[in-house]
ROTORSE-603034 format. One record per residue (C-alpha): residue in three letters; residue number from 1; chain; z, y, x negated. Coordinates in Angstrom, 1 decimal. Example, Ala and Ser with C-alpha at 12.3 -4.5 7.8 and 13.67 -1.06 7.14 Angstrom:
% ROTORSE-603034
<atom ALA,1,A,<7.8,-4.5,-12.3>>
<atom SER,2,A,<7.1,-1.1,-13.7>>
END
This chain:
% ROTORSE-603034
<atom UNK,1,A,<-1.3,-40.9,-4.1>>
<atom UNK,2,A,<-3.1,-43.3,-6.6>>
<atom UNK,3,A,<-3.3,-45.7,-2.8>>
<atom UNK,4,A,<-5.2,-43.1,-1.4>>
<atom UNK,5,A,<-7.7,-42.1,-3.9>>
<atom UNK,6,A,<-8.3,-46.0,-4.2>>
<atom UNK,7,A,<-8.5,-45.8,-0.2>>
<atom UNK,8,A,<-11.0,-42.7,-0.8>>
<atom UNK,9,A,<-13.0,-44.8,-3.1>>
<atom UNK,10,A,<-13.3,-47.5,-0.7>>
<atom UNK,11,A,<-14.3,-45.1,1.9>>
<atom UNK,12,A,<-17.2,-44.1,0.1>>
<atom UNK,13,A,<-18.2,-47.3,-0.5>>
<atom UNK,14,A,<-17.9,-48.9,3.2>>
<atom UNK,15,A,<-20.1,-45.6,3.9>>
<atom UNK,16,A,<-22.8,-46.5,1.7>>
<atom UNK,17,A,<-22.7,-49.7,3.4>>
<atom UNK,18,A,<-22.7,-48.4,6.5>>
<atom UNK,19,A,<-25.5,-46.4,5.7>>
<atom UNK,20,A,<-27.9,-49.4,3.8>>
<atom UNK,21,A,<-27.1,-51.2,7.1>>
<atom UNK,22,A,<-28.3,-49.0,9.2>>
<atom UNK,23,A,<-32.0,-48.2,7.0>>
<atom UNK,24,A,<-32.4,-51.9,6.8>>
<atom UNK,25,A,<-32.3,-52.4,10.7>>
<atom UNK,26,A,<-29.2,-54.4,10.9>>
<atom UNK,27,A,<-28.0,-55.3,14.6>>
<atom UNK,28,A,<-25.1,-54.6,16.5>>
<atom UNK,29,A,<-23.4,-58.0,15.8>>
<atom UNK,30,A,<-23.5,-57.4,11.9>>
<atom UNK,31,A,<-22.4,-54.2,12.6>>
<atom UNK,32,A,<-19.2,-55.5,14.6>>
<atom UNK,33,A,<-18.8,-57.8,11.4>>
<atom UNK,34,A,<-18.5,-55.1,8.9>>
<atom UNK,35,A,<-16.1,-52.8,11.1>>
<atom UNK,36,A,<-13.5,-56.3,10.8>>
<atom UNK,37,A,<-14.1,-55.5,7.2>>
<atom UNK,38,A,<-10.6,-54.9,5.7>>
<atom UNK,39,A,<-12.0,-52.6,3.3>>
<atom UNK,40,A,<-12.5,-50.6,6.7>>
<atom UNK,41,A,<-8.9,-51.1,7.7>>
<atom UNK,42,A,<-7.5,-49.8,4.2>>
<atom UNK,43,A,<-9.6,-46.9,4.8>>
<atom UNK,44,A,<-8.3,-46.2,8.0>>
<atom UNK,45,A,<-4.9,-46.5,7.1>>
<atom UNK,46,A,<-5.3,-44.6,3.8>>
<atom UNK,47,A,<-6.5,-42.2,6.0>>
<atom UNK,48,A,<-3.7,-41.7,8.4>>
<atom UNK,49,A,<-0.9,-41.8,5.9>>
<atom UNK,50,A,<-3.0,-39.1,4.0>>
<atom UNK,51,A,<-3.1,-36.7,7.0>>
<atom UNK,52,A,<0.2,-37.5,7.9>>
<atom UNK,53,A,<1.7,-37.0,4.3>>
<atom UNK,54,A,<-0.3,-33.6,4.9>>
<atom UNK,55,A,<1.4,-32.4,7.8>>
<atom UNK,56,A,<4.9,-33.4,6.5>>
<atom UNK,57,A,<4.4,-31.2,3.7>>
<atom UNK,58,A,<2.9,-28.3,6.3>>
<atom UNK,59,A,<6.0,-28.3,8.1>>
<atom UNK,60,A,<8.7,-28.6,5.1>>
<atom UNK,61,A,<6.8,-26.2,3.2>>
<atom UNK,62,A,<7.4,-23.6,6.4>>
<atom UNK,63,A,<10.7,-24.7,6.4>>
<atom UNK,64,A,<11.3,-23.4,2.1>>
<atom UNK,65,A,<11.9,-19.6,1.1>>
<atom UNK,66,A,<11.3,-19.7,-2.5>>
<atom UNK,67,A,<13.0,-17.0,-4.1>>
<atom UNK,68,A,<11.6,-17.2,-7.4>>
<atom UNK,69,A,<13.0,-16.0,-10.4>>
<atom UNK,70,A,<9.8,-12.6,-10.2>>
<atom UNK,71,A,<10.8,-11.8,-6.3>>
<atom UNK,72,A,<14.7,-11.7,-7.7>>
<atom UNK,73,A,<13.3,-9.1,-10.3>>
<atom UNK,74,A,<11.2,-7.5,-8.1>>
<atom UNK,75,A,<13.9,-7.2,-5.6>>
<atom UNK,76,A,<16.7,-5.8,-8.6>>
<atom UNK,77,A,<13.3,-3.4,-9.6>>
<atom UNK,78,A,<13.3,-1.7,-6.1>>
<atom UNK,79,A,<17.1,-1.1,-6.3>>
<atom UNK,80,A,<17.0,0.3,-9.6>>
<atom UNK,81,A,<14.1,2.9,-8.4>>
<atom UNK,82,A,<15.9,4.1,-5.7>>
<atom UNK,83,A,<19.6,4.4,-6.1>>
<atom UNK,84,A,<19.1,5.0,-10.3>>
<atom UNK,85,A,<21.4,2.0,-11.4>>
<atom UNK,86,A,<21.0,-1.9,-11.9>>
<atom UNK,87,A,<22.7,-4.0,-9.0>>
<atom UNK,88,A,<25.6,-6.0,-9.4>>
<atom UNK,89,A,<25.9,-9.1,-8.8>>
<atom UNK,90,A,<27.6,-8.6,-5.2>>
<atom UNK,91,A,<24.6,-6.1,-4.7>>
<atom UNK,92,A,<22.0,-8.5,-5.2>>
<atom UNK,93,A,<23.1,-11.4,-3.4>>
<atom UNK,94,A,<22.9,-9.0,-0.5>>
<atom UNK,95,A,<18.9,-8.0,-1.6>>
<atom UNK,96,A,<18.2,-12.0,-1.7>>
<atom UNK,97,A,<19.9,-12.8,1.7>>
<atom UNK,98,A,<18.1,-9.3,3.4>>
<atom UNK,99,A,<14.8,-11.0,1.8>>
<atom UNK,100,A,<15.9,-14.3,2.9>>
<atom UNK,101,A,<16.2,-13.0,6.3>>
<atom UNK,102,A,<13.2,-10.9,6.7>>
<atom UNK,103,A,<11.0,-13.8,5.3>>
<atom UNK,104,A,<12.2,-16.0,7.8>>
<atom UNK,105,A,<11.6,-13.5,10.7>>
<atom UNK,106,A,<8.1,-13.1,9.2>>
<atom UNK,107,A,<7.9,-16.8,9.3>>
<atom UNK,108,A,<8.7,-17.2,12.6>>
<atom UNK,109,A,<7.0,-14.3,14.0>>
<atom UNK,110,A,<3.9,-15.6,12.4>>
<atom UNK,111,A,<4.4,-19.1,14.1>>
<atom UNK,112,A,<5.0,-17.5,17.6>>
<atom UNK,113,A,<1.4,-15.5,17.2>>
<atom UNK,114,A,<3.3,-12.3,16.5>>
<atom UNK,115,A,<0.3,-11.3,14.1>>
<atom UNK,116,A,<-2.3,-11.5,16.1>>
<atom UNK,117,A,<-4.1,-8.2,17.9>>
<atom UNK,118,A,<-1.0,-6.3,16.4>>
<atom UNK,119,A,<-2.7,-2.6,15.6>>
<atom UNK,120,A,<-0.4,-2.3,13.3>>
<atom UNK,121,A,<-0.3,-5.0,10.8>>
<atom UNK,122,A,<-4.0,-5.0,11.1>>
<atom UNK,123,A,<-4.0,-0.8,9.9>>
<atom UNK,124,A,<-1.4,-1.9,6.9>>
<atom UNK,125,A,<-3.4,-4.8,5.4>>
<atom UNK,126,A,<-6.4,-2.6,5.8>>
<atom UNK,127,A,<-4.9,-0.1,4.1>>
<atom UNK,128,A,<-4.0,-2.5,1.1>>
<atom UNK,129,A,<-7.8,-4.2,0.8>>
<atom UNK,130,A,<-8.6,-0.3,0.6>>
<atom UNK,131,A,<-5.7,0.6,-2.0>>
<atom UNK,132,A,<-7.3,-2.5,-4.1>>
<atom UNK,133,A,<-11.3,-1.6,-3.4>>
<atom UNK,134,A,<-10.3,1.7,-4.6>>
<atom UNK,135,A,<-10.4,3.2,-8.3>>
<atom UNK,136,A,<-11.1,0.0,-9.9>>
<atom UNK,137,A,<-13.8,1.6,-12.4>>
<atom UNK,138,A,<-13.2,5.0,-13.9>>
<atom UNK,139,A,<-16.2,7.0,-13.6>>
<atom UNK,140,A,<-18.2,8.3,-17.3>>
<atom UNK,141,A,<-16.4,11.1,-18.9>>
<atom UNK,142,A,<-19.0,14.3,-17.9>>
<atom UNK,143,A,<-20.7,15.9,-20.6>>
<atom UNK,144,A,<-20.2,19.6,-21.2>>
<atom UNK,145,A,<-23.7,20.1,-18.9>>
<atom UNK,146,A,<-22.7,18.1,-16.4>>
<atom UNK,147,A,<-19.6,20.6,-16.2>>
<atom UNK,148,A,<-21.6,23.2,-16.1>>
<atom UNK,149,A,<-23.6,22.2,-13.6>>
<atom UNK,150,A,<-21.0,21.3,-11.1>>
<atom UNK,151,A,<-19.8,24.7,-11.5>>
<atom UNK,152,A,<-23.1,26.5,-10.7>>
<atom UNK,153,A,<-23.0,24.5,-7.7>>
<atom UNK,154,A,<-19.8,25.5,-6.5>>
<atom UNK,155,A,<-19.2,28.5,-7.7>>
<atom UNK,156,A,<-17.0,29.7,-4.5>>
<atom UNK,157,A,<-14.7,27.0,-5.1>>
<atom UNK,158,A,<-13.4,29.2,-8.4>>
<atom UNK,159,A,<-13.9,32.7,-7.1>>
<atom UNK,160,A,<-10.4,34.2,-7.1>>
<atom UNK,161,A,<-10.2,35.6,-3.5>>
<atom UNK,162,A,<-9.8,39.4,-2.3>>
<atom UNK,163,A,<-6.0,40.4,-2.1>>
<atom UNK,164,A,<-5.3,42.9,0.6>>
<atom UNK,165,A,<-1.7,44.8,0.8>>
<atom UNK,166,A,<-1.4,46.4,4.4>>
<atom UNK,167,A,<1.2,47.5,7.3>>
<atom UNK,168,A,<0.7,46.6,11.1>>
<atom UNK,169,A,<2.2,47.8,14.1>>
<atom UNK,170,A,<2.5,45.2,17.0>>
<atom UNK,171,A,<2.2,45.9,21.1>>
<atom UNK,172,A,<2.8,42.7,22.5>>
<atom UNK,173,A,<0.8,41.1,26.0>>
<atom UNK,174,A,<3.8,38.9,27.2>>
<atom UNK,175,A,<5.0,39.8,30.2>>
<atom UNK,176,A,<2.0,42.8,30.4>>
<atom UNK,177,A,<-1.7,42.9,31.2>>
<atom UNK,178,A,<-3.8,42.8,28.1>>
<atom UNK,179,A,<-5.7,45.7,29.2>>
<atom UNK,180,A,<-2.2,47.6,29.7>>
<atom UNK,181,A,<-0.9,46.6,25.6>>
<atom UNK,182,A,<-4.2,47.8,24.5>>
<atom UNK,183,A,<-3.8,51.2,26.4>>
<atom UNK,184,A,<-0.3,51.5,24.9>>
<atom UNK,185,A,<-1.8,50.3,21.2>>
<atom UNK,186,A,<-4.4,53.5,21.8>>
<atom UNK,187,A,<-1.9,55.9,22.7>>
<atom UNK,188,A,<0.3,54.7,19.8>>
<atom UNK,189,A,<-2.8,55.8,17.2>>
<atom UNK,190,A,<-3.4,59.0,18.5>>
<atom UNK,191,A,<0.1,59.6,18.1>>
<atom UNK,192,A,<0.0,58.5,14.3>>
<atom UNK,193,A,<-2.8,60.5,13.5>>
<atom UNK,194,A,<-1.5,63.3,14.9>>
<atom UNK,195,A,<1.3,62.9,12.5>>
<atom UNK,196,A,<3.7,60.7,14.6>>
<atom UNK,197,A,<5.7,58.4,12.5>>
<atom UNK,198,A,<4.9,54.4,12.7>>
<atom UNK,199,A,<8.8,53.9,14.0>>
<atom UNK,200,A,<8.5,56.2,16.6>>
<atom UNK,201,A,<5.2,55.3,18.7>>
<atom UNK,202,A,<6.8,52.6,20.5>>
<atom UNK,203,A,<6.1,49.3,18.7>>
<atom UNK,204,A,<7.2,45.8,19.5>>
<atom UNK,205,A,<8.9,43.6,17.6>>
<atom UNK,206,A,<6.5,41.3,15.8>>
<atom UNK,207,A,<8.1,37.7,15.2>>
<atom UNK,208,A,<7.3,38.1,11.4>>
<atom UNK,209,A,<7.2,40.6,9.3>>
<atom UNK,210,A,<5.1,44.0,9.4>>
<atom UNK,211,A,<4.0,44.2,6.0>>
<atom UNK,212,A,<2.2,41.8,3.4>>
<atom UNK,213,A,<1.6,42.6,-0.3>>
<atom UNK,214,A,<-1.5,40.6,-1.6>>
<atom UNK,215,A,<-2.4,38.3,0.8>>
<atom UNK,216,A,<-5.9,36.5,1.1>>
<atom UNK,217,A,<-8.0,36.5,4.4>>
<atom UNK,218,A,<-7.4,32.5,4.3>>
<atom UNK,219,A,<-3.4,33.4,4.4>>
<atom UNK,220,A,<-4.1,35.9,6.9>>
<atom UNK,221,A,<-5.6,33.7,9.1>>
<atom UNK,222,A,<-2.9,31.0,8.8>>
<atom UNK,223,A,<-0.9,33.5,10.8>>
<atom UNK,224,A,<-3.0,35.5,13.2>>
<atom UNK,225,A,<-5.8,33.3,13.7>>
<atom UNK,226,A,<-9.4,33.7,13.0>>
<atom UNK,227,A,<-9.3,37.0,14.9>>
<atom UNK,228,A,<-10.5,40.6,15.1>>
<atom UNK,229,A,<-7.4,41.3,13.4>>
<atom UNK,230,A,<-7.7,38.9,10.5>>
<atom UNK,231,A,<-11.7,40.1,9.9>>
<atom UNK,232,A,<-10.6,43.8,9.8>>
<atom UNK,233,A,<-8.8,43.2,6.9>>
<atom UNK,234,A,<-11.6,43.4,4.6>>
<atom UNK,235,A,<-13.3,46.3,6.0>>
<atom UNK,236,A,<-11.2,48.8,7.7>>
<atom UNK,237,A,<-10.7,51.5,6.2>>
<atom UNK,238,A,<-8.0,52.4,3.5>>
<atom UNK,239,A,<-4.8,54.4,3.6>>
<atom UNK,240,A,<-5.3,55.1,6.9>>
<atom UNK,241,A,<-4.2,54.1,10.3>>
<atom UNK,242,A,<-7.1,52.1,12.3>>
<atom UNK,243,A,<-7.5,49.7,15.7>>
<atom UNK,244,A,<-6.7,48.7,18.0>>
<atom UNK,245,A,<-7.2,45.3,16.9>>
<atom UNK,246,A,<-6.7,41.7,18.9>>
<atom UNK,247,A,<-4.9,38.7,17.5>>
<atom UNK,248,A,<-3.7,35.6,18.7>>
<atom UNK,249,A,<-0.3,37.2,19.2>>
<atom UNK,250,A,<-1.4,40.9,21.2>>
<atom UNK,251,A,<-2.6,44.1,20.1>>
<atom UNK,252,A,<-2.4,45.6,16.3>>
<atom UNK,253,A,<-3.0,49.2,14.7>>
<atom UNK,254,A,<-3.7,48.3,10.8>>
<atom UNK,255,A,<-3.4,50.3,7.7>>
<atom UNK,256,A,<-4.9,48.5,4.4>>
<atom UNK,257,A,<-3.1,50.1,1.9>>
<atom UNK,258,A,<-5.0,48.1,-0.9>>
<atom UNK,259,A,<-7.8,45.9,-1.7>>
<atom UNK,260,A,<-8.4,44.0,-4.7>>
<atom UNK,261,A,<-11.7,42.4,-4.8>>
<atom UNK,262,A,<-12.0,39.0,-5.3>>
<atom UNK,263,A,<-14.2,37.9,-9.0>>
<atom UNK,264,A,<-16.1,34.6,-10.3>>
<atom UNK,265,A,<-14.1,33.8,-13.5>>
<atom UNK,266,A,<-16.5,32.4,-16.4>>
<atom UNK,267,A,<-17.0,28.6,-16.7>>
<atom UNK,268,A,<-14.6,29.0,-20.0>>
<atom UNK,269,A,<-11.7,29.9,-18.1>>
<atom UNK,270,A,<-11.8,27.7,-15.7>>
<atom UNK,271,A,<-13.3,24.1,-17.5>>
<atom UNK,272,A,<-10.6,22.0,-17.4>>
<atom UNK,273,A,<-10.0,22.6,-13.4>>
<atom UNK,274,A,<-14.2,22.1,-13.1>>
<atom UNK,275,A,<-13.2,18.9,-15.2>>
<atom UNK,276,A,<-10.7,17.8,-12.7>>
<atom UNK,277,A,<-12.9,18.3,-9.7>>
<atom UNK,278,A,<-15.8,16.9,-11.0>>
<atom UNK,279,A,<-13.7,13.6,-12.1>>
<atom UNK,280,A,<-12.4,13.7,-8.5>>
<atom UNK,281,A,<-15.3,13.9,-6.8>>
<atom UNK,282,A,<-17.1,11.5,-8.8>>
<atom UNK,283,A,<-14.2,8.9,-8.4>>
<atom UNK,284,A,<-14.7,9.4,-4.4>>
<atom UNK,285,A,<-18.0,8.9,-4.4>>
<atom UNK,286,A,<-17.6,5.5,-6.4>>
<atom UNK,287,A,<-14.7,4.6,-3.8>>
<atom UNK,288,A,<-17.0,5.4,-1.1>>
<atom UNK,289,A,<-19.9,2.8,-2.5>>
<atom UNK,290,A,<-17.5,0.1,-2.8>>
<atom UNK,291,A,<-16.4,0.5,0.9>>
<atom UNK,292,A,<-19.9,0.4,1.9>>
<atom UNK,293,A,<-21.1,-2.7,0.1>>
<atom UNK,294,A,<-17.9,-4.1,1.4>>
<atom UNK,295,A,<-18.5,-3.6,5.0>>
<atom UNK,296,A,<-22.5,-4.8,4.0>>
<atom UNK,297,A,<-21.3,-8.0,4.0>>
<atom UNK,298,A,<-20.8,-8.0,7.9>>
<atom UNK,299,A,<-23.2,-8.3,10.8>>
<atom UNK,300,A,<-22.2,-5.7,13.0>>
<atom UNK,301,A,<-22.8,-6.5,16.5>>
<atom UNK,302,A,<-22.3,-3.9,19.5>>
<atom UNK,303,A,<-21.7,-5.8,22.6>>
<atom UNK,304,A,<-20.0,-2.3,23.9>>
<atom UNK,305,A,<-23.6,-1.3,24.0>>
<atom UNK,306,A,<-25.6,-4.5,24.9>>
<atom UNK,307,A,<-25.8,-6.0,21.7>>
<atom UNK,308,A,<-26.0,-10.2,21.5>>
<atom UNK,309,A,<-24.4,-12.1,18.1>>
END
């Protein structure tokens, strides 16, 4: 190595020659003279046993799996996490040669192109620039206004949401005209309100149940839909038989047996949730900056839609 920083030297210095020779004029036959130089042939040959040296090394190097005393830990690590005990010795030497081998498949697959336009190895290192962009500065603790303030603004976020208990009866549309259910669903109210009982007014089976104790609309509409049915829920009428009614599902005759309103608790109650979400949000919103002067740092160029680089 010491040859080839002398041969470096050199270099420079049979380039500042070549460079005075050429502002001074010189001809072509003093130029032929000075390429016999054999401060030019050192360099040359400093040169080629430096690049040569270089690619030895490229190709040994590819040829070494280094399993350093940090991967054997972070290998026994991994182990420990999932299975609750330290490896034994046995245990471990089977980590090190599954690392071995998937190294050298990475290897390899790297050397074969393997890497290249895959949509998947391009999602997961994506996904780790991102893990790393993200949370790296923890937003300013919020002062008591600023939680305040958040919570004026989202107020419906921590409204406790109205709790309906109710009975349905179901008249299915498989196998039926809609138009034929819903005539059987009317005929099945009259018959309750002329005192009929709910098990004799010829029903289907629904596939879940047929009553619900203090269920929100949102969990109502989980299961029917957002529907006729799901919207009566707050305002039909109470104790009382009512519909026919349309869901996802067929035909319903409702009876809301209660209905709790739904209330705003005070800021007090709720501050150390408002806390949370405020935190939250705030962290996103940082995230979402560093993403953005992230991708600022690229052109973006739309040749889909005619655009030159």
């Amino acid at each position: 190595m010491a040859c080839i920083g002398r041969g470096v030297k050199v270099g420079l210095s049979v380039r500042t020659r070549f460079a005075e020779a050429l502002r001074s004029g010189i001809s072509i036959a003093a130029l032929a003279r000075l390429l016999r130089d054999p401060l030019v042939h050192f360099l040359v040959a400093g040169l080629l046993i430096f690049f040569a040296s270089q690619a030895w090394h490229d190709v040994h190097d590819r040829r070494v799996i280094l399993v350093t005393p940090e991967r054997a830990a972070e290998l026994s690590t991994k182990y420990r996490l999932q299975f609750g005990t330290v490896p034994s010795s046995a245990q471990m030497t089977q980590l090190i040669d599954a690392y071995v081998l998937q190294e050298a498949l990475y290897r390899e697959g790297k050397e074969m192109g393997l890497d290249r336009d895959d949509e998947i190895i391009r999602r997961r290192v994506a996904q780790k620039v991102s893990f790393l962009q993200q949370d790296r500065s923890l937003p300013p603790q919020p002062s008591t206004d600023d939680l305040e303030a958040w919570y004026r603004a989202h107020l419906t976020d921590y409204a406790t949401p109205v709790r309906i208990t109710y009975s349905h009866l179901y008249f299915s549309t498989d196998g039926v005209e809609d138009a034929v259910a819903r005539a059987h669903a009317v005929k099945a109210i009259v018959a309750l309100k002329s005192g009929g009982m709910p098990d004799g007014v010829g029903a289907d089976d629904f596939p879940y149940q047929n009553g619900f104790a203090a269920q929100t609309p949102i969990e109502a509409g989980r299961l029917f839909g957002d529907t006729e049915f799901t919207h009566q829920l707050e305002t039909a009428p109470l104790a009382t038989w009512s519909g026919p009614y349309r869901s996802g599902y067929g035909w319903h005759l409702l009876k809301v047996e209660a209905r709790v309103s739904g209330a705003t608790p005070a800021f007090a109650e709720v501050q150390d949730r408002v806390r949370e979400d405020y935190l939250h949000a705030a962290q996103a919103k940082a995230n979402a900056q560093a993403m953005a002067r992230l991708t600022a740092r690229y052109s973006v160029v739309r040749q889909d839609l005619g655009g030159q680089p």
